[in-house]
N, C-alpha and C positions, 0 to 999 in steps of 0.2 A: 766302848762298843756302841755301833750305832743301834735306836730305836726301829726293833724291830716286830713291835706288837700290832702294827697297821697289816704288816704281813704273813700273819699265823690265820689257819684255816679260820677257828672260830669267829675272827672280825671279818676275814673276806669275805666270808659268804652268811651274816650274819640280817637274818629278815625275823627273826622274833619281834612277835609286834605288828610288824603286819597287816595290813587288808588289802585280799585280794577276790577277783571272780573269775570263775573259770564256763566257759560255758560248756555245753554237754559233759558236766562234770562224772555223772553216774556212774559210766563205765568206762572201759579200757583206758587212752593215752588221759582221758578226762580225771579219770577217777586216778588213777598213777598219779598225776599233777597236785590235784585236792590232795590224796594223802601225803605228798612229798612235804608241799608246802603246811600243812596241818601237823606232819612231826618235829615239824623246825619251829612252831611258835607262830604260823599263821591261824588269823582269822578267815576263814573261807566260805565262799559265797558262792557254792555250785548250782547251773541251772541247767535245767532241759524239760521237752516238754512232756515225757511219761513221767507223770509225778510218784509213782512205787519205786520204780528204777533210781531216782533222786535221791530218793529220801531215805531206802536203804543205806544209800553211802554216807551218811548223816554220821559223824561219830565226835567225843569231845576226846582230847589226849592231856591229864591231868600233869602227866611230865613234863611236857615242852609249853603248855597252856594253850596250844592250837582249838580247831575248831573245823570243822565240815558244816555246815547248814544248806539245806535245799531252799531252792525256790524258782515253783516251777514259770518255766517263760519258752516261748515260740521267736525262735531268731530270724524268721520269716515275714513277722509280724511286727511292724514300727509300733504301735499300740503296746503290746508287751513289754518290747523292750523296756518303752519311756517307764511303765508300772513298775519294773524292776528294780529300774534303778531311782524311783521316788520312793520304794521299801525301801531298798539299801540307803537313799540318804538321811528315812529316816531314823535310821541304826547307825551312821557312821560317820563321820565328818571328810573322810576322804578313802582314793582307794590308790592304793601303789601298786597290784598287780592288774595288769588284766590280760587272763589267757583266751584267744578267740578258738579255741579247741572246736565247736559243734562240727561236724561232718558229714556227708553222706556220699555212697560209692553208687555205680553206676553198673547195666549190664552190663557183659563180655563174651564178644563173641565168639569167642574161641570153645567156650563150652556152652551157646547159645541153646543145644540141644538137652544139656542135663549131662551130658557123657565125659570120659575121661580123653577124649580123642583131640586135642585140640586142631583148630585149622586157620590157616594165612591165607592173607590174599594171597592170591596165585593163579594162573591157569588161563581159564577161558573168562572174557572181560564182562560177560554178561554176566557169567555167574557170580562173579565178585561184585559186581553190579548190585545185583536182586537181593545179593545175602548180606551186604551192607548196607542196602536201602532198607531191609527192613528190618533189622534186630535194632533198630531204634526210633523214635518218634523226634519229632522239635520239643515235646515236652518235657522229654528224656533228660534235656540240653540245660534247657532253660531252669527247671526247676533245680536239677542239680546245683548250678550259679546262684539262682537266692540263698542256697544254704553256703557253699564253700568260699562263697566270693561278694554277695552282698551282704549279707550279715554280718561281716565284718565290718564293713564300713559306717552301718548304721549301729551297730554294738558300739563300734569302739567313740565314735561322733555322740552318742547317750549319755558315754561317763566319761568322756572331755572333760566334763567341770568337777566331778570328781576326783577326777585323776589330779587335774593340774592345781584341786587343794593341800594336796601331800606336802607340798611349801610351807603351806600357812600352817603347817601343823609337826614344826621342827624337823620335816628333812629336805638334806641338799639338794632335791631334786624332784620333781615332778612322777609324780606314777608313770609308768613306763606300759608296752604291751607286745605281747609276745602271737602271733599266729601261726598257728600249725597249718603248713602246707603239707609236702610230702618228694618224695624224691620222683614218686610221679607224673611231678610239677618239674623235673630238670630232665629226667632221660628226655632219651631222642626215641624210645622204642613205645609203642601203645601198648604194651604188656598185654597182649592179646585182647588186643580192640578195646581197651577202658581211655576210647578218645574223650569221651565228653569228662570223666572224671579226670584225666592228667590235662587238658587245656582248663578244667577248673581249675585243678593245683598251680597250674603255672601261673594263670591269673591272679590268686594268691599271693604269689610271690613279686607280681608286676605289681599290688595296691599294695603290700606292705613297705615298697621300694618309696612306692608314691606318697603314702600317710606320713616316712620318714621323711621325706623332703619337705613337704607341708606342714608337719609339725615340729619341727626344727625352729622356726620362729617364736620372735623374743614375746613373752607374755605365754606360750605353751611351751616350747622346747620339752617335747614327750619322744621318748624314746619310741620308736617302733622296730622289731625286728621277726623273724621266723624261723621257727623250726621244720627242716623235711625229713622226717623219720622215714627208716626204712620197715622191714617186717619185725614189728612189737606186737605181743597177743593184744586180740580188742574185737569188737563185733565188727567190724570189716574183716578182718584178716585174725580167723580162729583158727590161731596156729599153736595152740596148747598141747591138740592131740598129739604132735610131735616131738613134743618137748626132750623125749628119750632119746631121739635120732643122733647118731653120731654128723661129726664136721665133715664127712663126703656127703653124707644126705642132703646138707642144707647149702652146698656147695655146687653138685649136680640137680638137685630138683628146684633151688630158690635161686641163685646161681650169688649167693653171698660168699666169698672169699673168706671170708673170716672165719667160716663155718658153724655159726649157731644165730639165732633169732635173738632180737634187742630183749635185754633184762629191764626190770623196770626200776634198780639201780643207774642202768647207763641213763635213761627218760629223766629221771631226777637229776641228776648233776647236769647236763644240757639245759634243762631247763631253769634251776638254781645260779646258774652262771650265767646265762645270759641275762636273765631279769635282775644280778645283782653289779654287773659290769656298768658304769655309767658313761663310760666312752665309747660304747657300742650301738650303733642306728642304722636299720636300711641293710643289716645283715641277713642270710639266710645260714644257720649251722644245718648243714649234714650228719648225720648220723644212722648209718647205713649197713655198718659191718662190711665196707668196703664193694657197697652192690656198686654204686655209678664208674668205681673204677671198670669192674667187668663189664658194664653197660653203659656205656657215655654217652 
């Protein structure tokens, strides 16, 4: 019989051992990530900038030998990054994961009012006009882009040299890095006016395309790929309150086909596979409950 021990779950997806950072680790798809990787025998290195929210998520797991540790850092700020990662290298000799998780969401004008009434452009041109010139600022725009779209590129360019020591320190392969975008970042619909936050997400998706081309070269050869989640509980999208709702609820009011909101089972194996796949670059995984099919 042929050797099939390379094929059994616990080698394929086997990352005991371990070092990774995750940024905005704290809470929701951040803190899912931290703990996935923490019950599998990671060392984890979560950051954000409310340092209580961090450092809450701090836990050690005596079973798997994992680990949570905070340390707080501003993704906005080239200054913190580089701090960050001169603590971590003085803890580590290299890092193999790195999740660019931090986020932040945007007004929506659909309920620009407070109200449950939503509204489309539509109608008379003035009015569409006036009411979409103002539910946002240029700073609205921009700011949003340092967090969903530059930070990544200045995070993941910090621990380059980290990453591409994971070599020197007996494995195949180079640290790797994973970005969360969002499905956001693919429909074609502004989900009621969240323009500036879905042109970040897609921009996301355009620099992780890019960082894989560009790091595909001999002397780094670093993986880059991205995840676009669809509705997972988390401080953007607090959809716990729901959680009881039967599969027409979250069918007619989320318009998810599949009828229920991402577990943070499904968040872990998406992201456990892609960061342990090493022929995988310059990918986006979906994970949606079958929203883009309803919404392309």
């Amino acid at each position: 019989m042929a050797d099939i021990q390379d094929l059994k779950s616990q080698n394929l997806f086997n990352i005991k051992g371990w070092v990774a950072v995750v940024t905005g680790g704290g809470t929701g798809l951040g803190l899912f990530t931290a703990t996935a990787l923490a019950a599998n025998g990671v060392k984890v290195y979560i950051t954000g900038r409310r340092a209580e929210k961090i450092k809450s998520a701090g836990m050690q797991d005596s079973e798997s030998g994992g680990s949570i540790t905070a340390i707080q850092m501003d993704v906005t700020d080239k200054n913190s990054i580089k701090e960050v990662v001169k603590t971590i290298s003085e803890k580590e000799k290299f890092v193999n994961l790195l999740v660019n998780n931090a986020g932040a969401t945007s007004v929506n004008y659909g309920n620009i009012e407070g109200g449950t009434k939503q509204w489309t452009p539509g109608g008379d041109p003035k009015e569409v006009s006036e009411k979409m010139l103002s539910y946002q600022d240029f700073d609205d725009w921009t700011s949003i882009y340092k967090v969903n779209v530059a930070s990544i590129y200045f995070t993941s360019m910090a621990f380059l040299p980290l990453l591409c020591a994971a070599r020197e320190h007996g494995y195949q392969e180079a640290g790797n890095v994973i970005n969360i975008s969002s499905i956001s970042g693919l429909t074609k619909e502004s989900q009621w006016g969240q323009f500036s936050y879905n042109a970040s997400k897609a921009a996301t998706i355009s620099l992780t395309e890019q960082l894989a081309v560009e790091l595909k070269n001999p002397g780094l050869e670093v993986r880059v790929n991205t995840i676009a989640p669809g509705y997972f509980p988390s401080e953007m999208t607090p959809i716990d309150q729901y959680a009881n709702e039967q599969k027409p609820y979250w069918r007619e009011q989320w318009g998810i086909p599949f009828g229920r909101a991402g577990a943070r089972q499904d968040y872990a194996q998406a992201i456990i596979g892609l960061a342990v796949n090493k022929y995988c670059s310059g990918s986006t995984l979906t994970i949606d409950g079958g929203y883009l099919l309803a919404h392309p």
